[in-house]
ROROVEX-764890 format. One record per residue (C-alpha): residue in one letter; x, y, z. Coordinates in steps of 0.001 Angstrom, whole numbers, plus 500000, padded with zeros to 6 digits. Layout:
N
AXYZ
...
REM end
This chain:
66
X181696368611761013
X182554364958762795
X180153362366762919
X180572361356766933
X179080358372768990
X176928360230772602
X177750358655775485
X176016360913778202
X172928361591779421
X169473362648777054
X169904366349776460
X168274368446773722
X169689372340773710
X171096374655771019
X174601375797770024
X175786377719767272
X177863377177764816
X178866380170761558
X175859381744762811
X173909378694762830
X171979377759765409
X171776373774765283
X169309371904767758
X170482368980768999
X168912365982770832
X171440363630772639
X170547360383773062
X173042358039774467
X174845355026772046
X173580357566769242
X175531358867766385
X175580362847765709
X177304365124763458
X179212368471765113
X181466370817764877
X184759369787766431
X186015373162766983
X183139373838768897
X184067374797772722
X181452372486774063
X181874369487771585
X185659369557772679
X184254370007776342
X182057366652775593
X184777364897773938
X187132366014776687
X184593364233779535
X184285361127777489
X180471362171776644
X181525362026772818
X183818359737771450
X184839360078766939
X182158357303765654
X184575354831763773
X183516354820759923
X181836351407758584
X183781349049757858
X183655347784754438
X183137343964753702
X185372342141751435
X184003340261748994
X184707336625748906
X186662334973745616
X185079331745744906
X187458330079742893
X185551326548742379
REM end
């Protein structure tokens, strides 16, 4: 599973994944885990409906050395 940013229209549907079904809601800007080897996540991805959300990045702490 990837963790991607939506970037198309609302949907809510089902696919399944290792006999899973997972229900979905889509809602654009909004992070969602998937399966990447899924046909229609690479379909998504493919369209530019889905693009890999970037990890956080981490802060670095300032060094105060008064």
């Amino acid at each position: 599973m990837k963790t991607y940013r939506w970037r198309g229209p609302v949907q809510s549907l089902t696919i399944t994944h290792e006999g899973k079904e997972l229900e979905l809601r889509l809602m654009p800007g909004r992070e969602v885990e998937l399966p990447a080897e899924h046909p229609m996540v690479q379909c998504w991805a493919g369209s530019g409906w889905l693009e890999e959300a970037q990890p956080p990045r981490r802060r670095k702490k300032e060094v105060n050395n008064a």
